[in-house]
C-alpha positions, 0 to 999 in steps of 0.5 A: 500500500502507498504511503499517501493510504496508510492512514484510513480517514473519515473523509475517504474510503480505501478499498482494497483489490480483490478479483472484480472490486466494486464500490461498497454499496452494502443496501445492494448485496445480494451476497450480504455485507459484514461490518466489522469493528477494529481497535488499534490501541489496545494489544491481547495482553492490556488487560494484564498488564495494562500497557496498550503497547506501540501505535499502529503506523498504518491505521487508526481505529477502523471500521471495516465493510465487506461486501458479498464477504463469501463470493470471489468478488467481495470488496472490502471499505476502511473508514476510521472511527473511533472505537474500544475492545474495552468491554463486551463485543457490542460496540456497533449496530447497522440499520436494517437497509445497511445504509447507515452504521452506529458505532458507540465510542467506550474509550476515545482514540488513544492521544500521542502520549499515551501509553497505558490502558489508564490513560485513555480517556472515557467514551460517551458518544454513539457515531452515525456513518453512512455509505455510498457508491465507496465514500463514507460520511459521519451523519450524526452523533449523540451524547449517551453516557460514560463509557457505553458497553453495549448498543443494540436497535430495535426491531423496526430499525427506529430505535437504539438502546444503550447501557453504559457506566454512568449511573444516571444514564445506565440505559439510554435510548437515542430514536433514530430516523434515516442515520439521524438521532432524536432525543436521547431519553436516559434512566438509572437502574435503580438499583441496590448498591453493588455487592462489591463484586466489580464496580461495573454494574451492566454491560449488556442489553439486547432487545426481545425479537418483538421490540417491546423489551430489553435484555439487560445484563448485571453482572456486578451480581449475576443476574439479568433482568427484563425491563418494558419500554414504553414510547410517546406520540413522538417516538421518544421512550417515556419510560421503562418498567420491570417485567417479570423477575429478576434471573439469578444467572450464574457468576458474571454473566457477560453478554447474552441473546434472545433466541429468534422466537423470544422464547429463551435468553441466553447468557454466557456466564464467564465466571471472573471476578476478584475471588479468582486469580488474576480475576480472570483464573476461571477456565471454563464458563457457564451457560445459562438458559431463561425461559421468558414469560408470554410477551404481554404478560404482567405481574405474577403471570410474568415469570422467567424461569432458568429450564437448564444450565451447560458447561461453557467455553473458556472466556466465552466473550461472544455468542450468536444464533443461527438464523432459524434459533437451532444452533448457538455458537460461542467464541472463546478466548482461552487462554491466548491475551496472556503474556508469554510465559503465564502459566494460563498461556494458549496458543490457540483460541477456540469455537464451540457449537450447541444445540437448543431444544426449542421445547426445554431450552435445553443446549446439547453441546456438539463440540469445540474446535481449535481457531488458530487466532488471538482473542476471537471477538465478534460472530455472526451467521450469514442468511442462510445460517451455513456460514459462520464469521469469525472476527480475530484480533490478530495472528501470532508472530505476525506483522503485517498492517493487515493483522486482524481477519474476520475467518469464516466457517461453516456449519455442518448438519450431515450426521452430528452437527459440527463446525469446520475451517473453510481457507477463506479469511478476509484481512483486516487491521488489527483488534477485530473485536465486533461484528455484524452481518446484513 
């Protein structure tokens, strides 16, 4: 690449030569578009050590779009947006045309003098970009909180929820209408003081499939809850109510998702915290199946219940459905953000696959399979649930610009279900961390 390019900005959008390149135009794909995020400031081991390491000479935070990922002639678009690994792989949403993409900014870009984790300074925005014909522009932005974790829209696509770390903002809505943001509507938790377990009370909220309530993962805790949101004439949330109970999940319960029927919620429960070594001592987590009360139920007719619990993998940081609600994957991170040396150190990472029983929510795991990344973060199926993409934040021994790389998978269902390689990845900067696919 020329040197005049090695810097991604937002004013232009760099594609990179494929067999038969055409402009990024995502609302056009027949063979679908993935969007990925990319942090370049923070390396595997910062969560350890705390230091971010070196900058990247070649890019700045990236948001990356591949159009017909799976086909020969897929194009790949690089813009430069701010954005951070730092909490759960939630950070970014796409509208339902995919002409707009919503990127929520946990830690700003690092400045020159920074050199550790400590020292970047605190996120509060959600940023709007929209793509056309190859060129990128930033539409919007809105003010939401301290450092958001997580992001999600709505169902009909007018609507974005946020959890953040800000106590009066903890959940925050931001209507959206053609990539441009209405009037944020934010409300506290109010909830208990924390038990001391960490500070950080949620970090993970998830609309129900019918778009009448979220998901929201207090992890200080282990507990989800499920909260009513109710909206005005105008479309601004007036707003929210508990529905049904309190789930007592297992211990912090880090992400989670509804199955496509609104039936269940999973959560994958990662089992860290102060009482374990190097609070993140834990090598194997917990999958925790909730059955959801009838949408529209109230009072004591809205009961969750937890039908079934499963092993789950090693730092299970990412979790996603099939289209048609069969099977579940998780991405886990074992041991492979360790420094050199840690008695904890893996060189491989690792994809697990589940089954659910729609009638007992109960997860029949299929098996786990090595991934020859660091720090999977991001999955998602392709329409046809065949196909599975895997975001890596890098490749060991490797130091070429391109050093991250969203894999992509498929699954199986002859005989026992399972997952297998395919040869193709798509290269990406450094720090894949979120993914989503149209």
């Amino acid at each position: 690449m020329e040197t005049s390019m090695r810097r991604c900005s937002l004013a232009a959008i760099f594609l990179f030569l494929m067999p038969n390149l055409s402009s990024a135009q995502p609302a056009e794909s027949r063979g679908g578009t993935v969007f990925a995020l990319s942090d370049v400031d923070m390396v595997p081991t910062v969560y350890e050590t705390g230091e971010l390491g070196p900058p990247d000479p070649h890019y700045r935070d990236t948001l990356s779009i591949i159009t017909s990922p799976t086909e020969r002639s897929r194009s790949v678009a690089m813009t430069e947006v701010s954005n951070s690994t730092y909490g759960p792989p939630g950070a970014l949403d796409v509208s339902l045309d995919g002409q707009f993409v919503f990127v929520a900014e946990t830690f700003r870009q690092r400045s020159e003098q920074a050199t550790r984790l400590d020292e970047l300074q605190q996120g509060d925005t959600i940023r709007s970009l929209q793509f056309d014909g190859g060129r990128s522009a930033v539409v919007d932005s809105v003010k939401i909180g301290i450092q958001p974790q997580a992001i999600h829209l709505n169902p009909a696509g007018d609507l974005i929820v946020a959890i953040t770390a800000d106590a009066k903002h903890e959940l925050t809505f931001v209507p959206v209408r053609e990539g441009r943001f209405g009037q944020a509507s934010s409300f506290g938790l109010g909830l208990e003081p924390s038990t001391g377990f960490i500070p950080l009370k949620a970090t993970w909220v998830q609309w129900h499939p019918s778009g009448r309530y979220v998901g929201v993962n207090l992890v200080d805790r282990g507990q989800v809850a499920f909260y009513e949101v109710l909206r005005g004439e105008d479309g601004a949330v007036s707003a929210i109510r508990p529905w049904g109970n309190r789930i007592q999940t297992n211990k912090f319960p880090f992400v989670g998702r509804f199955s496509p029927d609104g039936r269940y919620y999973i959560t994958s429960d990662v089992q860290w915290g102060i009482d374990t070594a190097g609070f993140y001592g834990v090598q194997e987590g917990i999958l925790t199946t909730v059955r959801l009360a009838e949408v529209g139920t109230t009072g004591d007719a809205a009961r969750h219940t937890v039908p079934h619990i499963a092993l789950g993998g090693w730092g299970a940081e990412t979790i996603a459905f099939s289209p048609d609600g069969r099977f579940l994957v998780t991405s886990n991170l074992r041991g492979t953000g360790k420094p050199d040396g840690s008695r904890d150190w893996t060189e491989h990472a690792s994809l697990s696959l589940y089954q659910l029983d729609s009638e007992t929510g109960r997860l029949s795991p299929h098996g786990e399979w090595p991934l020859a990344g660091v720090l999977p973060q991001g999955l998602a199926f392709d329409r046809t649930g065949q196909k599975l993409f895997v975001g890596v934040n890098r490749y060991r021994n490797e130091e070429a610009p391109l050093g991250g790389a969203v894999e992509i998978w498929q699954i199986t269902t002859d005989g026992r279900p399972a997952l297998a390689p395919t040869s193709d990845r798509v290269r990406l900067p450094t720090g894949v961390h979120t993914i989503v696919a149209r």
